[in-house]
PyMOL CGO cylinders between C-alpha atoms (Angstrom):
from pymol import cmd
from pymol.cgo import CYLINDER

trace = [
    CYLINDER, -20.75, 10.72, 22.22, -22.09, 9.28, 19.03, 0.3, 1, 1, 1, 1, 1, 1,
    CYLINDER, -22.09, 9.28, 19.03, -19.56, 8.26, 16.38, 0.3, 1, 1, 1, 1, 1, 1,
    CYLINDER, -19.56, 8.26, 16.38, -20.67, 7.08, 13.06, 0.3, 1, 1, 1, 1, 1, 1,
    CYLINDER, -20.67, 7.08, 13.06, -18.35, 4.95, 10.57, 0.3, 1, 1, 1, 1, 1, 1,
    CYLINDER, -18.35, 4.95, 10.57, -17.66, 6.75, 6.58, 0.3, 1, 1, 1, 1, 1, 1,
    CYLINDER, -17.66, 6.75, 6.58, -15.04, 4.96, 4.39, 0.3, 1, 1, 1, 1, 1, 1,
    CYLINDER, -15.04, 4.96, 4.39, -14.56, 7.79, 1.93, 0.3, 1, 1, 1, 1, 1, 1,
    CYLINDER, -14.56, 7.79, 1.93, -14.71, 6.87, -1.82, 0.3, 1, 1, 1, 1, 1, 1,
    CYLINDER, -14.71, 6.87, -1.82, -12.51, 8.84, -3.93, 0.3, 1, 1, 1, 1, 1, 1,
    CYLINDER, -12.51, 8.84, -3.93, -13.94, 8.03, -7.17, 0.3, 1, 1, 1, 1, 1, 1,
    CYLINDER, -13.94, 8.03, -7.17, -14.24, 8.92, -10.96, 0.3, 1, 1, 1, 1, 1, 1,
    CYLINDER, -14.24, 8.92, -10.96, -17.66, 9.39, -11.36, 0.3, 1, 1, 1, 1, 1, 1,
    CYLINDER, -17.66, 9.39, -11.36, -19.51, 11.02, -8.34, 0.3, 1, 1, 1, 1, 1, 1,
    CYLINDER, -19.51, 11.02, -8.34, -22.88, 10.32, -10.05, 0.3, 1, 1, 1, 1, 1, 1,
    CYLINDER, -22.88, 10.32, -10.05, -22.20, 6.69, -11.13, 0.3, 1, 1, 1, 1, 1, 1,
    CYLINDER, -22.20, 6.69, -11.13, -21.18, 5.46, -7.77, 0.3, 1, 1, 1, 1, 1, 1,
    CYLINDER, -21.18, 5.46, -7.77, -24.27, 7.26, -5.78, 0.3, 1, 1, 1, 1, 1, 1,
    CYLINDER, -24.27, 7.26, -5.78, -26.68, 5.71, -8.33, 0.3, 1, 1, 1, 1, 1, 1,
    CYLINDER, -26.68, 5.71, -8.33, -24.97, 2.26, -7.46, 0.3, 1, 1, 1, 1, 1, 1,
    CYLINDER, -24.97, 2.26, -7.46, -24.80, 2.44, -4.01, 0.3, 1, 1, 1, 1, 1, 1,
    CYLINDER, -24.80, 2.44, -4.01, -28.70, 3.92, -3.95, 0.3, 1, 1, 1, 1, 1, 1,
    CYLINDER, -28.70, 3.92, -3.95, -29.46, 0.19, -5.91, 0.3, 1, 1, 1, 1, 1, 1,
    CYLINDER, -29.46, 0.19, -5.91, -28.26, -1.27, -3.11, 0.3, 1, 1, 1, 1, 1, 1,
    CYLINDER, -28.26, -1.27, -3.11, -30.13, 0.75, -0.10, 0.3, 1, 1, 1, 1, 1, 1,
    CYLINDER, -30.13, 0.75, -0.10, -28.04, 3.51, 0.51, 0.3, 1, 1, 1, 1, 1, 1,
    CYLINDER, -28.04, 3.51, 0.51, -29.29, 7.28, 0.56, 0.3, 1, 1, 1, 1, 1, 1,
    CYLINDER, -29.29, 7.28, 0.56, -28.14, 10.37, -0.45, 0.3, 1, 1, 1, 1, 1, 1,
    CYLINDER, -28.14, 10.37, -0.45, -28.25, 12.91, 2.94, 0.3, 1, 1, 1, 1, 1, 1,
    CYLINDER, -28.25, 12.91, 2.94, -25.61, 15.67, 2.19, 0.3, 1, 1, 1, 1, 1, 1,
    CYLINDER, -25.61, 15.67, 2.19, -24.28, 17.16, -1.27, 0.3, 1, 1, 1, 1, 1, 1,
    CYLINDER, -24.28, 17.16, -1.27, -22.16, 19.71, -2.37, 0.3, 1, 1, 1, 1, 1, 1,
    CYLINDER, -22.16, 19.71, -2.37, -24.35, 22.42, -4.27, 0.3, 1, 1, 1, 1, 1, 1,
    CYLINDER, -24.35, 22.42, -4.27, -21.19, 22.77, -6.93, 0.3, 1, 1, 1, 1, 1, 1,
    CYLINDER, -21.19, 22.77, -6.93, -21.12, 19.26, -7.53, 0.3, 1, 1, 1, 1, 1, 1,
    CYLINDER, -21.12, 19.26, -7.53, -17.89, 16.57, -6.30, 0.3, 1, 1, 1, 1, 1, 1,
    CYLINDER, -17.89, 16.57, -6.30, -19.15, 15.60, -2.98, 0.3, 1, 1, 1, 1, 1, 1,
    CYLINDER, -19.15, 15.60, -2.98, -22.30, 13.54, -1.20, 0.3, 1, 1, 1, 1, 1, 1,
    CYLINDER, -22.30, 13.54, -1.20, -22.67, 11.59, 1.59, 0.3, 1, 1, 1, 1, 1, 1,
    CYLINDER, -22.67, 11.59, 1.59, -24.62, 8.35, 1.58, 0.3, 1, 1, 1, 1, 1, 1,
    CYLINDER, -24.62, 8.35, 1.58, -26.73, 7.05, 4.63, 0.3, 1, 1, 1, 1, 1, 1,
    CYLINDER, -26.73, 7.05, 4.63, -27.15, 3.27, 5.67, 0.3, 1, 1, 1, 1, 1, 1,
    CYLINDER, -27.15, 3.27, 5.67, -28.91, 1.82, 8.81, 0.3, 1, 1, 1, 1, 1, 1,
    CYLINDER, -28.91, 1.82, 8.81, -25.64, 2.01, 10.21, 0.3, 1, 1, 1, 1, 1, 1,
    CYLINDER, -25.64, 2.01, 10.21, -23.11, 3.88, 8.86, 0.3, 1, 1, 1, 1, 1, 1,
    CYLINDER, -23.11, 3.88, 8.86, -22.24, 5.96, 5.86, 0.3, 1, 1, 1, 1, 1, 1,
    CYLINDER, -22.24, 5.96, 5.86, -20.47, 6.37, 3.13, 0.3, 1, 1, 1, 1, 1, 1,
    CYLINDER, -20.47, 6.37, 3.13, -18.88, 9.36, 1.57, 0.3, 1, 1, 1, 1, 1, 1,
    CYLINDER, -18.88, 9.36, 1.57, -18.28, 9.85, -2.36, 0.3, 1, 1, 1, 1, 1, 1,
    CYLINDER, -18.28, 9.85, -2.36, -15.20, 12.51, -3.18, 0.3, 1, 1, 1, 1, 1, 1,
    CYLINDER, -15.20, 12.51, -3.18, -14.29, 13.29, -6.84, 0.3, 1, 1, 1, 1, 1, 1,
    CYLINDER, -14.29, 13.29, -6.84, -11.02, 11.88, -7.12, 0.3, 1, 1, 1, 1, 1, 1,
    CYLINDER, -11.02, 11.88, -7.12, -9.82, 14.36, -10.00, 0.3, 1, 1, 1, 1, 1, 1,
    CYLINDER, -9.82, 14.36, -10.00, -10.35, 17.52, -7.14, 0.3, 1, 1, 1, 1, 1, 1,
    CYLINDER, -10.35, 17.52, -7.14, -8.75, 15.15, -4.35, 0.3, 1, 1, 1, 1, 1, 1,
    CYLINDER, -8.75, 15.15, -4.35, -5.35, 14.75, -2.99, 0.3, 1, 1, 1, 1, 1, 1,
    CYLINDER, -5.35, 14.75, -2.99, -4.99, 11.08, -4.78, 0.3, 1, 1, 1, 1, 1, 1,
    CYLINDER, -4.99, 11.08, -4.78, -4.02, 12.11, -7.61, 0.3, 1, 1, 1, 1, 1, 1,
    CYLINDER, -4.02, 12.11, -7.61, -7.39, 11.42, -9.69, 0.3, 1, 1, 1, 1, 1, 1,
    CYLINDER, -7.39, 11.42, -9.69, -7.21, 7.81, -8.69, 0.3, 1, 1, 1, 1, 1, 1,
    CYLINDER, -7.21, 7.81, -8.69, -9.82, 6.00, -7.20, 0.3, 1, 1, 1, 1, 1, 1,
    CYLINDER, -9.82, 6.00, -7.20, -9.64, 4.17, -4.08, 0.3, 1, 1, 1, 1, 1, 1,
    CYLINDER, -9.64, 4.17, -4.08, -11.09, 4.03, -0.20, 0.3, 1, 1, 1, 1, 1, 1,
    CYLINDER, -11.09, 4.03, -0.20, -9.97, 5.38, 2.96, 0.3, 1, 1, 1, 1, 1, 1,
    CYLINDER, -9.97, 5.38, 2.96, -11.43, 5.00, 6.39, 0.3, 1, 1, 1, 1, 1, 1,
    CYLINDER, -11.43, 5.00, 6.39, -12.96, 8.13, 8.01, 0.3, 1, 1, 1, 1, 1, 1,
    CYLINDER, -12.96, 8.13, 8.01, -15.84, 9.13, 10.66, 0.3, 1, 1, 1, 1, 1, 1,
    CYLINDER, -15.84, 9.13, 10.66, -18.71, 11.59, 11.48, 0.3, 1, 1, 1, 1, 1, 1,
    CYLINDER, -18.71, 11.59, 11.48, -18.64, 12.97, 14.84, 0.3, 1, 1, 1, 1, 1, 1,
    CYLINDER, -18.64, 12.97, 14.84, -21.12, 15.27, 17.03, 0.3, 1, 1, 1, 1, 1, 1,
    CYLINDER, -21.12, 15.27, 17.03, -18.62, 15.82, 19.45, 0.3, 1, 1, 1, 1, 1, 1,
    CYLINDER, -18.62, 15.82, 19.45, -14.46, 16.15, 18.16, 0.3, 1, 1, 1, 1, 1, 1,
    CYLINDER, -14.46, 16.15, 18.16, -13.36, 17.42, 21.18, 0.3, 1, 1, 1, 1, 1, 1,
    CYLINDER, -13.36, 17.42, 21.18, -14.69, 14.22, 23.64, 0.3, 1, 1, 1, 1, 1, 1,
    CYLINDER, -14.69, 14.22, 23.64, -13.15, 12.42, 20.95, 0.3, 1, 1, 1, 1, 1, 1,
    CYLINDER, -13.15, 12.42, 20.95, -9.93, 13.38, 20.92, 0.3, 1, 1, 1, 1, 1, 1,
    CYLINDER, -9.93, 13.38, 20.92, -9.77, 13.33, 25.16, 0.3, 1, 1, 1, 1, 1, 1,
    CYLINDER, -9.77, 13.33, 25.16, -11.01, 9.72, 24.67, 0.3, 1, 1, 1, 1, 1, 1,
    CYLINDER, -11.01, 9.72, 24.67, -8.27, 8.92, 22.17, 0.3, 1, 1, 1, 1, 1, 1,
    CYLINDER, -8.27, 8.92, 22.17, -5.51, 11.09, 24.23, 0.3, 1, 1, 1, 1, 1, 1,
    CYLINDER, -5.51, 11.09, 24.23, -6.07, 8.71, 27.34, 0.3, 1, 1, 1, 1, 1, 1,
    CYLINDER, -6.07, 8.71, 27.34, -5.54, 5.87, 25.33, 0.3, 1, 1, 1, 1, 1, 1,
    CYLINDER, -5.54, 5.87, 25.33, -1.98, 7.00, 24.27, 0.3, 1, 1, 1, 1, 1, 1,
    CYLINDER, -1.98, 7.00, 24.27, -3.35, 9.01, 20.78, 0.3, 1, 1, 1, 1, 1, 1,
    CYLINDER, -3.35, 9.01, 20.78, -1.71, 12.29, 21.51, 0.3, 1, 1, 1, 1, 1, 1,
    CYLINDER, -1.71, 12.29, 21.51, -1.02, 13.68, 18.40, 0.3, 1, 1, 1, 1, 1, 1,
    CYLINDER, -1.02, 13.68, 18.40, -4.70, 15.18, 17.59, 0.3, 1, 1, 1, 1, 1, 1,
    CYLINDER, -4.70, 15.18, 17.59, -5.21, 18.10, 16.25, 0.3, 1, 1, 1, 1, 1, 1,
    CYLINDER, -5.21, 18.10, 16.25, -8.41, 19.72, 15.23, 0.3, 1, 1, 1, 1, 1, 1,
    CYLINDER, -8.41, 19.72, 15.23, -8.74, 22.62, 12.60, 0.3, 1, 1, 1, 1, 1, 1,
    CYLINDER, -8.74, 22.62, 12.60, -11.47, 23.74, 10.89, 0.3, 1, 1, 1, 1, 1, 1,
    CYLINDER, -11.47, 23.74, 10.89, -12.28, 23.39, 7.17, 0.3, 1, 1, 1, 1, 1, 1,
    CYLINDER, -12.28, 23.39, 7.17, -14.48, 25.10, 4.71, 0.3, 1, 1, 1, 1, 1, 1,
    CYLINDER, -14.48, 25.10, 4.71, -17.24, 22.23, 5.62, 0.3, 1, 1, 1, 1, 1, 1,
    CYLINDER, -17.24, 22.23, 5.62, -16.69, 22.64, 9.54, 0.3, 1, 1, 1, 1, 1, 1,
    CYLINDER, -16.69, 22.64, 9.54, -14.22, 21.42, 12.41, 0.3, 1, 1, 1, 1, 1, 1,
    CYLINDER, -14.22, 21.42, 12.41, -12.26, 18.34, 11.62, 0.3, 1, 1, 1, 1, 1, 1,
    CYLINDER, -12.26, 18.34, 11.62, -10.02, 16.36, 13.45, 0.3, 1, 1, 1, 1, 1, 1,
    CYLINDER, -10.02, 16.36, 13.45, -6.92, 14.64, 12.39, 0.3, 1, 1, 1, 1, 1, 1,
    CYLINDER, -6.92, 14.64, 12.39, -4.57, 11.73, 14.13, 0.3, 1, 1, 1, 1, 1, 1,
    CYLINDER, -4.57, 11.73, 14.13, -2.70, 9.09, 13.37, 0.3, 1, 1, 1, 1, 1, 1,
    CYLINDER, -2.70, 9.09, 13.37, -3.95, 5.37, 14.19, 0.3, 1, 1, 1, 1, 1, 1,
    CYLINDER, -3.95, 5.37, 14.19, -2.05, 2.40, 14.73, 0.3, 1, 1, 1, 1, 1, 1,
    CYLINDER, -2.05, 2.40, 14.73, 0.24, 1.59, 11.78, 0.3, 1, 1, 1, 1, 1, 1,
    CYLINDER, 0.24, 1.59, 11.78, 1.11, 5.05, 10.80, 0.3, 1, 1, 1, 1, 1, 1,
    CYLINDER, 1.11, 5.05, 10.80, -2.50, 5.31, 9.23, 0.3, 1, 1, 1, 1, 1, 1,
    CYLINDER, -2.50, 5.31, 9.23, -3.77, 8.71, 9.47, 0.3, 1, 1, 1, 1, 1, 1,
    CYLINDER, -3.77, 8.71, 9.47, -7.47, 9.52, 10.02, 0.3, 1, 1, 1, 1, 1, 1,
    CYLINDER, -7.47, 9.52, 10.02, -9.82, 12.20, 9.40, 0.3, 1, 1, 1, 1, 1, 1,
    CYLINDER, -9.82, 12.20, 9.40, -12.95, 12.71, 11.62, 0.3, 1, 1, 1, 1, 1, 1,
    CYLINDER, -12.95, 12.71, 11.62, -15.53, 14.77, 10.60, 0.3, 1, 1, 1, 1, 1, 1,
    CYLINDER, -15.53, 14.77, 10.60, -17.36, 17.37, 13.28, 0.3, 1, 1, 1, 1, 1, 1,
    CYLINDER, -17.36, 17.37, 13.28, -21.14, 16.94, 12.73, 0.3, 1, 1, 1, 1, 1, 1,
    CYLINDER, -21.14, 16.94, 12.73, -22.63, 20.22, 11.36, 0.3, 1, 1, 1, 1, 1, 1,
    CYLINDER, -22.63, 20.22, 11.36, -25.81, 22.36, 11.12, 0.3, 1, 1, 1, 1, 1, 1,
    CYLINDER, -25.81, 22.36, 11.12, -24.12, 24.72, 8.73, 0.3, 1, 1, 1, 1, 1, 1,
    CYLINDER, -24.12, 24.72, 8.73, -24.97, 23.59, 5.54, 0.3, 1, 1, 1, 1, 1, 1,
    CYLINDER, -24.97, 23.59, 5.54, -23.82, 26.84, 3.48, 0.3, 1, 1, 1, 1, 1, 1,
    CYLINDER, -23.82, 26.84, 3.48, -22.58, 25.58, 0.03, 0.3, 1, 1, 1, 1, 1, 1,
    CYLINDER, -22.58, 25.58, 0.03, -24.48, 22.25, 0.57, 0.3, 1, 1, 1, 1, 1, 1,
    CYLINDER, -24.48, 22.25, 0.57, -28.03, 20.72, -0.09, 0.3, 1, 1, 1, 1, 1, 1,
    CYLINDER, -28.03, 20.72, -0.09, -29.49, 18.40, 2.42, 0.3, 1, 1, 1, 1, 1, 1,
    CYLINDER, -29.49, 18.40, 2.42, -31.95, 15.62, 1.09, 0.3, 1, 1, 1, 1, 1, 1,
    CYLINDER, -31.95, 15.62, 1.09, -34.79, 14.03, 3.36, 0.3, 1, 1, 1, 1, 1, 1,
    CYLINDER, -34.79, 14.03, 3.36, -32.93, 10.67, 3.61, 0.3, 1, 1, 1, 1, 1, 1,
    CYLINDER, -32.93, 10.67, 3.61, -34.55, 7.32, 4.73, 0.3, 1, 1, 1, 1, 1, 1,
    CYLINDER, -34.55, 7.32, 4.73, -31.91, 5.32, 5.13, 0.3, 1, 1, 1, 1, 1, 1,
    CYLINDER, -31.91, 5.32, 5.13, -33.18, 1.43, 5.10, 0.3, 1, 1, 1, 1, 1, 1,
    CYLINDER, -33.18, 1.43, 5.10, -32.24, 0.11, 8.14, 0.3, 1, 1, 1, 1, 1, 1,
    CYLINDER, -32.24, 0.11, 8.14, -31.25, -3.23, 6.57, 0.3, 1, 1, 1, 1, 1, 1,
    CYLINDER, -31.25, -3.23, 6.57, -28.20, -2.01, 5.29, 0.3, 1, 1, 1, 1, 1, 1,
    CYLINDER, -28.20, -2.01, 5.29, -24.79, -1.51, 7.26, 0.3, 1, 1, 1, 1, 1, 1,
    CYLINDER, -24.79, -1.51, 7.26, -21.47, -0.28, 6.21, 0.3, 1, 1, 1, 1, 1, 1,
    CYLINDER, -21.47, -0.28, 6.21, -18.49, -3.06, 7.34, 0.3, 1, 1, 1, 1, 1, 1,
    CYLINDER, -18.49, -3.06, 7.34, -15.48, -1.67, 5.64, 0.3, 1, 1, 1, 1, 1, 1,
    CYLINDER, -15.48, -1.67, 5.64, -12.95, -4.69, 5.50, 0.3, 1, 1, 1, 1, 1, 1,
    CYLINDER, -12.95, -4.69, 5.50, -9.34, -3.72, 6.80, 0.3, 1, 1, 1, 1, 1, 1,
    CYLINDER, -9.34, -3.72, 6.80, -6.20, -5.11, 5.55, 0.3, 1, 1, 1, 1, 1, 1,
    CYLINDER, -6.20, -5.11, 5.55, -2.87, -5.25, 6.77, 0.3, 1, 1, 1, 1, 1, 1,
    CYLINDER, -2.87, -5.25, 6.77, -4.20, -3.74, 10.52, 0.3, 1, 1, 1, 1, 1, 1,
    CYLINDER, -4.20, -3.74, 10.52, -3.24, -5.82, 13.69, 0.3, 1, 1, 1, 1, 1, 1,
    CYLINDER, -3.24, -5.82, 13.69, -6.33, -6.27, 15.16, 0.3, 1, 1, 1, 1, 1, 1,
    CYLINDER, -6.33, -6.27, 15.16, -5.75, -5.80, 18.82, 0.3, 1, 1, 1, 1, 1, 1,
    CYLINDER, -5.75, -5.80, 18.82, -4.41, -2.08, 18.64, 0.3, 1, 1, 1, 1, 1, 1,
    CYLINDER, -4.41, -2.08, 18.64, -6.99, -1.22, 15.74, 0.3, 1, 1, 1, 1, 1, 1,
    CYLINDER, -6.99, -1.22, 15.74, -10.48, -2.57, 18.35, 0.3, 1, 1, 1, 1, 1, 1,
    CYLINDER, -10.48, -2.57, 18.35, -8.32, -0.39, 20.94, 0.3, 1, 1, 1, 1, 1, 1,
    CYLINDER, -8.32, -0.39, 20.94, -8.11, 2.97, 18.89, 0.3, 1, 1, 1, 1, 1, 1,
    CYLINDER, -8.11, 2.97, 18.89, -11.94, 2.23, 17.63, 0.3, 1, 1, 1, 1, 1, 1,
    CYLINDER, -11.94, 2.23, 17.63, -13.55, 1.99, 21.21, 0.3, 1, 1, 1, 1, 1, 1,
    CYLINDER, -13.55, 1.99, 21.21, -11.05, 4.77, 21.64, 0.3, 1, 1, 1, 1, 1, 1,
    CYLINDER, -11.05, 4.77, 21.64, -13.80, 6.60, 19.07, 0.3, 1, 1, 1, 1, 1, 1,
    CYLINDER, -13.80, 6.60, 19.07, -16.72, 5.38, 21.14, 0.3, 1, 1, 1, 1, 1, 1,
    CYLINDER, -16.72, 5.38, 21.14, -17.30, 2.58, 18.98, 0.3, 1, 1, 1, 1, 1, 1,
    CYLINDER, -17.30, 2.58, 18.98, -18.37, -0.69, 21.08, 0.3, 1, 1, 1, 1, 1, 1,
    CYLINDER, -18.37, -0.69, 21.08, -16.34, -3.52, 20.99, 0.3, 1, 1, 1, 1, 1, 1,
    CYLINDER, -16.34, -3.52, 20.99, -18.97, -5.99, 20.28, 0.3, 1, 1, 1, 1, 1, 1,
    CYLINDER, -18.97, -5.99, 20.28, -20.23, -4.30, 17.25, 0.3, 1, 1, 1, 1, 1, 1,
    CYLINDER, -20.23, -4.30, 17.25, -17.23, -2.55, 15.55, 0.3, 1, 1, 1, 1, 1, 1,
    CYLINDER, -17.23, -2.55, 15.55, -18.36, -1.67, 12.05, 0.3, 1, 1, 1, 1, 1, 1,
    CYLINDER, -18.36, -1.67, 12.05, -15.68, -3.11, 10.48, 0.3, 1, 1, 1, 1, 1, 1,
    CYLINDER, -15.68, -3.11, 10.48, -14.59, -6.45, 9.30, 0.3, 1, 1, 1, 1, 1, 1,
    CYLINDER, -14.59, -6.45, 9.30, -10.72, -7.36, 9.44, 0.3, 1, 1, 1, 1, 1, 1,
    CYLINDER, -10.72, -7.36, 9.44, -8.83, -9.17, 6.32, 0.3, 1, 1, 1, 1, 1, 1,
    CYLINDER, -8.83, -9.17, 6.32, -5.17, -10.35, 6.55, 0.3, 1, 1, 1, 1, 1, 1,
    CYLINDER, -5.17, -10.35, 6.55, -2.43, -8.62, 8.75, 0.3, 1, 1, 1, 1, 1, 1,
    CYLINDER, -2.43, -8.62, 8.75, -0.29, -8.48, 6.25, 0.3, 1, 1, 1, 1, 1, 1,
    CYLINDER, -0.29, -8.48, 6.25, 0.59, -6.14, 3.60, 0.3, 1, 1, 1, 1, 1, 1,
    CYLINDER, 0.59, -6.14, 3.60, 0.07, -2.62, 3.30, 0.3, 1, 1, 1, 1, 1, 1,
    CYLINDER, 0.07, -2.62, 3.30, -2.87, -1.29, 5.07, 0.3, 1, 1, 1, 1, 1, 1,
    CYLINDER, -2.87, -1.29, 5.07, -6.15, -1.05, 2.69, 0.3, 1, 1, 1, 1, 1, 1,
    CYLINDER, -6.15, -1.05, 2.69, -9.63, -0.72, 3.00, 0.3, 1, 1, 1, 1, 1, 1,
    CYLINDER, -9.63, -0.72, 3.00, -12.28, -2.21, 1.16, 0.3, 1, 1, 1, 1, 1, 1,
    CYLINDER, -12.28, -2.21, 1.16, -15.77, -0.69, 0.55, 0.3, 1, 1, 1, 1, 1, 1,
    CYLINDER, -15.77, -0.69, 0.55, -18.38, -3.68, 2.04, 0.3, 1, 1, 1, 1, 1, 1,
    CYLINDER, -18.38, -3.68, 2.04, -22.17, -3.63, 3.46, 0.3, 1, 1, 1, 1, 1, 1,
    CYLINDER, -22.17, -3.63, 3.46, -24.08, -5.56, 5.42, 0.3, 1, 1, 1, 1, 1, 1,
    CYLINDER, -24.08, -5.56, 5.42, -27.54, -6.67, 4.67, 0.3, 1, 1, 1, 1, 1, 1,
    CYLINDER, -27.54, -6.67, 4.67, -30.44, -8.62, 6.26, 0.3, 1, 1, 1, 1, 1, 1,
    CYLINDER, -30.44, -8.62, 6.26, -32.19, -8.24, 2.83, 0.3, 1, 1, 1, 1, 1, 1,
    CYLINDER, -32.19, -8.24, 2.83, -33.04, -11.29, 0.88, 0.3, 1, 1, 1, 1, 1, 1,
    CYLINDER, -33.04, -11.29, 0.88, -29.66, -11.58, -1.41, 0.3, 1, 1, 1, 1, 1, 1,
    CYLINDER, -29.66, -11.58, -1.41, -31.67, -13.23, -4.62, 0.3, 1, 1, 1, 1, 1, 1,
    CYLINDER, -31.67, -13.23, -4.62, -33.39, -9.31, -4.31, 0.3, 1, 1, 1, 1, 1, 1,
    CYLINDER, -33.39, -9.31, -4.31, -30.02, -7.77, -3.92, 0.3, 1, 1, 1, 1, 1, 1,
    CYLINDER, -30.02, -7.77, -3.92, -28.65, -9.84, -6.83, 0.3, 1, 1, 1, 1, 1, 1,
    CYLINDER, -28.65, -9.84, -6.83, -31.51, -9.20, -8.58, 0.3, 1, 1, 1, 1, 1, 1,
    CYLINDER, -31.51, -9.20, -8.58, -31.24, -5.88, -8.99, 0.3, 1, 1, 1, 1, 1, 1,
    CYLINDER, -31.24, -5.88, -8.99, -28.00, -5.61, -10.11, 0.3, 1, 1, 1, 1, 1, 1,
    CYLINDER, -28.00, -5.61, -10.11, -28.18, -8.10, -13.51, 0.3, 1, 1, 1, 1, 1, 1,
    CYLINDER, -28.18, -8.10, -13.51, -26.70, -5.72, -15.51, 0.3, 1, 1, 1, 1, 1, 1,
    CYLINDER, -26.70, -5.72, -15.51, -23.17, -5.49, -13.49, 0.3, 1, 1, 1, 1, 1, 1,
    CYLINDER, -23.17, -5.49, -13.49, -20.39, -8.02, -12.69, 0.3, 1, 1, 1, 1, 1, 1,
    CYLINDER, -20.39, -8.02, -12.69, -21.58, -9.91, -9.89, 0.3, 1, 1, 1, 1, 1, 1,
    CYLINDER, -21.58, -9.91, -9.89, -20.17, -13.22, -8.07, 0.3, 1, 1, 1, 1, 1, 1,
    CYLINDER, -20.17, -13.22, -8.07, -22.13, -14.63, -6.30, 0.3, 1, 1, 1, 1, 1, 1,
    CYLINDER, -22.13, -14.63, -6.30, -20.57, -17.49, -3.28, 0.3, 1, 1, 1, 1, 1, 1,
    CYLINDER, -20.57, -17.49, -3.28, -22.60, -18.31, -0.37, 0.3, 1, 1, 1, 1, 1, 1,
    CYLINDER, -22.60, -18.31, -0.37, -24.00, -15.56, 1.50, 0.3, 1, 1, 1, 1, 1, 1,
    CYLINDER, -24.00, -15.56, 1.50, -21.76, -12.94, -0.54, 0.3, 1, 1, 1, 1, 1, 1,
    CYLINDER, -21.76, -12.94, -0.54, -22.10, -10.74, -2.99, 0.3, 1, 1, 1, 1, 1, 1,
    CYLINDER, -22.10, -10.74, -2.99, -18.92, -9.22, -5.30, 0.3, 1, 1, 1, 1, 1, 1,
    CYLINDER, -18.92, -9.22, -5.30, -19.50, -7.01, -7.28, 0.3, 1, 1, 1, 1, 1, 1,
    CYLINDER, -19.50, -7.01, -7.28, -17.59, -4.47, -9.67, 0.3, 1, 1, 1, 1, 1, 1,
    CYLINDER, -17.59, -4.47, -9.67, -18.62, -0.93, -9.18, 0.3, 1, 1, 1, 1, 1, 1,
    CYLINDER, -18.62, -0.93, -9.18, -18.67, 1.95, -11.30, 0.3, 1, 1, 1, 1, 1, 1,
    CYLINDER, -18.67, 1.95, -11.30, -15.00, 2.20, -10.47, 0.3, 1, 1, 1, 1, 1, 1,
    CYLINDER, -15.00, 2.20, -10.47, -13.68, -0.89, -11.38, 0.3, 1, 1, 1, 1, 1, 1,
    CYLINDER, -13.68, -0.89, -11.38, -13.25, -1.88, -7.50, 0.3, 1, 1, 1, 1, 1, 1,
    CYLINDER, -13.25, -1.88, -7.50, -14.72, -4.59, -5.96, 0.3, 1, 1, 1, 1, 1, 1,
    CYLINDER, -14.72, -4.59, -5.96, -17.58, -4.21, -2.91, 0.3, 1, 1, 1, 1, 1, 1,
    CYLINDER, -17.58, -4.21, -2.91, -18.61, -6.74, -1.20, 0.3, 1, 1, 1, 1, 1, 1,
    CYLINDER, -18.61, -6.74, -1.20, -22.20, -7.22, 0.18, 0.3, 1, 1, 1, 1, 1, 1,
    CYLINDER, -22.20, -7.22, 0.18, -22.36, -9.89, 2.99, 0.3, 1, 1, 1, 1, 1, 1,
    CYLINDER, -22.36, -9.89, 2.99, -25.95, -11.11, 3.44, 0.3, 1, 1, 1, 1, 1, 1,
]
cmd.load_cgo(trace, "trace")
């Protein structure tokens, strides 16, 4: 059962933010042929770009933690014998999706892999295998949050994700991984605001937000 982690960018400018997130080592594997949607391979992980102004927030920009499955229904038995019963899968112009609540209230959408690719175009991506996605979560409790992810199939030992205070109102903040020389990342990127401290990487996107890049 193979499970892959996609924070899901609502944001402004669908074009800005791939062109950013290709500087970094991200590539472009699905779009939409009418424009407002592409999703963005790493080594591990994705990340999926939604305009905002066509989206349910309201126009605003912001992140929110989704997956990519090949297999929903696995899934949600998996998540159902872990005390996740309130599943429910439906399908959606782009395929079969399926929807339940994690801990906190926090509800989350997981994606059905598909071969049907009506409406979309599918690029010949070469995702550098340097780069991970490690989505930083706020305000979750840890120990029910690693439960519900190996609930996914995600392994315990390697959860792509990176956990920030437990307090406050759940959040989720767009960050990568990267075994690439920093100096090249930061290199690369002279004409944005970027902090460097340590072994990180902040910069301001497209968006105004902030990702992080963790070398």
């Amino acid at each position: 059962m193979s499970v892959v982690i996609r924070p899901l960018r609502f944001t402004t400018d669908v074009d800005a933010m791939r062109a950013f997130l290709e500087r970094l080592g991200l590539r472009s594997r699905i779009e939409s042929e009418r424009g407002g949607w592409v999703d963005m391979l790493a080594g591990r992980g994705m990340v999926g770009l939604h305009d905002a102004a066509t989206s349910s927030t309201g126009g605003k920009p912001g992140t929110s933690l989704s997956f990519e499955a090949d297999n929903l229904d696995a899934v949600q038995d998996r998540l159902e014998q872990l005390g996740f019963v309130d599943g429910t899968v439906f399908d959606e112009a782009y395929g079969r999706v399926l929807s339940v609540t994690a801990p906190d209230g926090v509800v989350i959408w997981i994606d059905q892999r598909s071969d049907d690719l009506y409406g979309y175009k599918l690029h010949d991506a070469r995702p550098d295998d340097r780069w991970s996605v490690t989505p930083a979560l706020t305000g979750a409790e840890q120990p029910p949050w690693r439960r519900f992810l190996n609930g996914l199939g995600l392994e315990l030992s390697e959860l792509p994700v990176r956990f920030g205070p437990a307090t406050g109102q759940f959040a989720v903040g767009l960050e990568l991984t990267t075994t690439e020389d920093l100096t090249d990342v930061h290199n690369r990127l002279t004409d944005l605001p970027v902090t460097r401290t340590g072994n990180t990487l902040q910069i301001t996107d497209p968006d105004g937000q902030l990702v992080v890049v963790h070398g």
